[in-house]
C-alpha positions in Angstrom: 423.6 20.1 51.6 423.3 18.9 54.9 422.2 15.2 55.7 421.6 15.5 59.2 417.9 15.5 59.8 416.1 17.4 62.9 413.3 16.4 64.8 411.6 19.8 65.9 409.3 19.5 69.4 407.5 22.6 69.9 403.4 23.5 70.3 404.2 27.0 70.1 403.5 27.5 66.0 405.0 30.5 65.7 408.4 29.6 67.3 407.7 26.2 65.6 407.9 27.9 62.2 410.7 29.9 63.0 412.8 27.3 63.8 411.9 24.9 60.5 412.0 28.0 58.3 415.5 28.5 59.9 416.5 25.0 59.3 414.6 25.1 55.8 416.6 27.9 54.7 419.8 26.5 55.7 419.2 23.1 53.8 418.6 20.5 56.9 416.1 18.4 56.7 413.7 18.2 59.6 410.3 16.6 61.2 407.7 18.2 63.4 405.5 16.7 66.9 403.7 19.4 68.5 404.2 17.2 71.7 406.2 14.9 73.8 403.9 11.4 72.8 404.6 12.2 69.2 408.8 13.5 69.8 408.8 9.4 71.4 407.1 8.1 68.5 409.3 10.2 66.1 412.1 9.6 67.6 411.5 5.5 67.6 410.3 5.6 64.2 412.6 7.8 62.3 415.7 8.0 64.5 416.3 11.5 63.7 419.8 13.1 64.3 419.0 16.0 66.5 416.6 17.0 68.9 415.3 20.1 69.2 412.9 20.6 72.3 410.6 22.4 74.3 410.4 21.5 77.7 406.6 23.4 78.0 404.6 20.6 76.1 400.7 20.1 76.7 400.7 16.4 77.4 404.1 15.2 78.7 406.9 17.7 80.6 409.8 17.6 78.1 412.3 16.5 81.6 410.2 13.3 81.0 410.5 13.3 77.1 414.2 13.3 78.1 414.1 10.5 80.2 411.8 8.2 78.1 414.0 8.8 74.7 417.2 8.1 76.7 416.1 5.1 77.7 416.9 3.5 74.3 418.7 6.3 72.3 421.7 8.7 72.9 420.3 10.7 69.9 421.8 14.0 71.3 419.3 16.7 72.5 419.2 20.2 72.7 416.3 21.7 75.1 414.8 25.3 73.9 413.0 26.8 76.7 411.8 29.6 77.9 412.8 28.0 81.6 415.4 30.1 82.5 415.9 29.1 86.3 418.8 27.2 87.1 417.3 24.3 88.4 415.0 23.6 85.3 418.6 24.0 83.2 419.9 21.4 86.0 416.6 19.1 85.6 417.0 18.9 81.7 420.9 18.0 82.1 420.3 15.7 84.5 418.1 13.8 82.6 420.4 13.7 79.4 419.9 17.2 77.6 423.1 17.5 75.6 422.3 21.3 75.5 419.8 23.9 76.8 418.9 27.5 74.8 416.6 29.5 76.5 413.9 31.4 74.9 414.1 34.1 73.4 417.3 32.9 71.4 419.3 33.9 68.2 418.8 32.3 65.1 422.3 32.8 65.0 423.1 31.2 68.2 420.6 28.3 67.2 422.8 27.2 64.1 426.3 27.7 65.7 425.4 25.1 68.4 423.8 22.8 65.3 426.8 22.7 64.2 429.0 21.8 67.3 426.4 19.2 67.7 427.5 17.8 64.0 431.1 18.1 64.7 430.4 16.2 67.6 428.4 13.4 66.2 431.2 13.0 63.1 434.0 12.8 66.1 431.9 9.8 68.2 431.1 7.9 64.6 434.7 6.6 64.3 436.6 10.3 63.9 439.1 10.1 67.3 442.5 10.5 64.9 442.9 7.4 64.0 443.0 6.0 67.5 440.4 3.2 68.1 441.1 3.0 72.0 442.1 5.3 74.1 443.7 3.7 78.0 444.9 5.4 80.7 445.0 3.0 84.1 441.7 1.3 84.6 439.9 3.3 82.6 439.2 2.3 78.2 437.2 4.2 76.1 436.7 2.5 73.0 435.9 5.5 70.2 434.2 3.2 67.4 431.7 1.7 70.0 431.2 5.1 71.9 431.3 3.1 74.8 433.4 3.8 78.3 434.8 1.4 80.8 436.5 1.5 84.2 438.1 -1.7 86.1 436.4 -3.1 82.8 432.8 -2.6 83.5 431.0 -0.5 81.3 430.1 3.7 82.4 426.5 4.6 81.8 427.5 7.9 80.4 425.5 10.6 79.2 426.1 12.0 76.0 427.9 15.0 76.9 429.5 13.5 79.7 431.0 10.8 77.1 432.1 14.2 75.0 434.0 15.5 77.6 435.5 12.5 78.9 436.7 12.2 75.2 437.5 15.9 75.0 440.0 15.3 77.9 441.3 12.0 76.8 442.3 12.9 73.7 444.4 16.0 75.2 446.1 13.7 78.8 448.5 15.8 80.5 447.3 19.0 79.3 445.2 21.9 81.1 441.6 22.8 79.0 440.6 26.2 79.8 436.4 26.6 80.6 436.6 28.5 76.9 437.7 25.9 75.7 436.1 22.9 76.7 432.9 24.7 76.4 433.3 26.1 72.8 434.0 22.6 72.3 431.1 21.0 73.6 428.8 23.3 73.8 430.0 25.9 71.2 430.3 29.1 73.0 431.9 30.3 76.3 428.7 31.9 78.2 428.5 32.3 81.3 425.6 29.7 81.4 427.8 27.5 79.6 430.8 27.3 82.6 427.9 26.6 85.3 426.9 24.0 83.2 430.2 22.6 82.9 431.0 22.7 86.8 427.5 20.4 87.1 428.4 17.9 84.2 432.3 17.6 85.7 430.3 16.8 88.7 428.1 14.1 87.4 431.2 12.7 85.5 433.5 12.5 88.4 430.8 10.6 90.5 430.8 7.7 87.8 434.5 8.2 87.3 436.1 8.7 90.6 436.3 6.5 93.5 436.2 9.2 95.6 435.4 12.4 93.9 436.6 14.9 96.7 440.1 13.6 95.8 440.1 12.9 92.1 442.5 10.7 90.3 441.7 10.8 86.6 440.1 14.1 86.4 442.6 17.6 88.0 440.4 20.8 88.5 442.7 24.0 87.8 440.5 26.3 90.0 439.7 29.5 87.7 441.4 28.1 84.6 439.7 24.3 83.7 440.8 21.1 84.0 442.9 18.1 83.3 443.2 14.8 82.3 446.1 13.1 84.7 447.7 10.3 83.0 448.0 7.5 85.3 451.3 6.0 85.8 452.3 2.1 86.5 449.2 0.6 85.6 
């Protein structure tokens, strides 16, 4: 039986009882707020392990739910929308979305990212392959803390820009395809999914780089993915 437990945002009933009947059936345990003052409050009070969230809620816009829960949490977050322009997909990453589904979506689809998310969460709670601390010139991410630093002050990293700095730390000096990084993060290779990915190795490289136009850490292979350079002398 799964232990992760779920906190479900959504006003919509209907889409709200597809998705707990879905997660019922499938043995994860779950919560419910029909909108974003009671996802807060959930998420404050219960420290759930996954959120699931509608960005259309009647009190607060879930971009702002975003924003207010990562404030204090990295809980991850997956937004289910029926948003589909870019820029609301942009908005919700942006603010710390680990994820974004948009309406109408696949059971199917709904559980296979469920359980990327979980693979992810066992990987940043002390998983990394027995190495505690990974170093490559000035930059140090220590696994067991989930915590990044470079020139030993500490990134303020989303949570899927802390997975794929991982993701490419743990494989330095080799090329990652946009298949796979993405099945890794994200747990499928859409289309969506590689626009995504150019915008979060965008936001990463900003925090990362000191000058992002000619990255040192971080080697786009244009068409194929990128690559972790190990850094040399330092």
């Amino acid at each position: 039986m799964s232990k992760f437990q779920i906190l479900v945002v959504e006003d919509d009933a209907p889409v709200r009882n597809l998705i707990t009947m879905t997660l019922k059936a499938h043995e994860y345990r779950f919560m419910v707020a029909a909108n974003g003052t009671e996802a807060v409050m959930e998420t404050a009070s219960h420290n759930p392990d996954i959120i699931l969230l509608d960005l259309g809620l009647p009190d607060i816009d879930g971009v702002e739910v975003i924003r207010r829960i990562r404030c204090w949490s990295n809980v991850p977050i997956i937004v289910i929308s029926a948003r589909s322009e870019d820029s609301d997909k942009i908005d919700a990453l942006d603010a710390g979305a680990d994820d974004y589904l948009t309406k109408p979506f696949s059971v199917e689809e709904l559980l296979a990212r469920l359980r990327v998310t979980q693979r992810r969460l066992v990987l940043m709670n002390g998983n990394s392959g027995g190495q505690a601390v990974f170093v490559n010139g000035q930059l140090r991410i220590d696994y067991v803390s989930g915590c990044a630093y470079l020139n030993d002050e500490e990134m303020h990293l989303t949570p899927i820009e802390y997975k794929l700095l991982c993701l490419l730390a743990q494989n330095t000096g080799k090329v990652l395809t946009h298949k796979f990084i993405t099945q890794s993060v994200w747990g499928s290779s859409w289309e969506n999914d590689v626009g995504s990915l150019r915008v979060f190795m965008a936001m990463l490289r900003k925090k990362l780089e000191k000058s992002p136009g000619s990255p040192q850490y971080i080697q786009t292979h244009i068409g194929i993915g990128y690559r972790m350079v190990k850094i040399e002398g330092e």
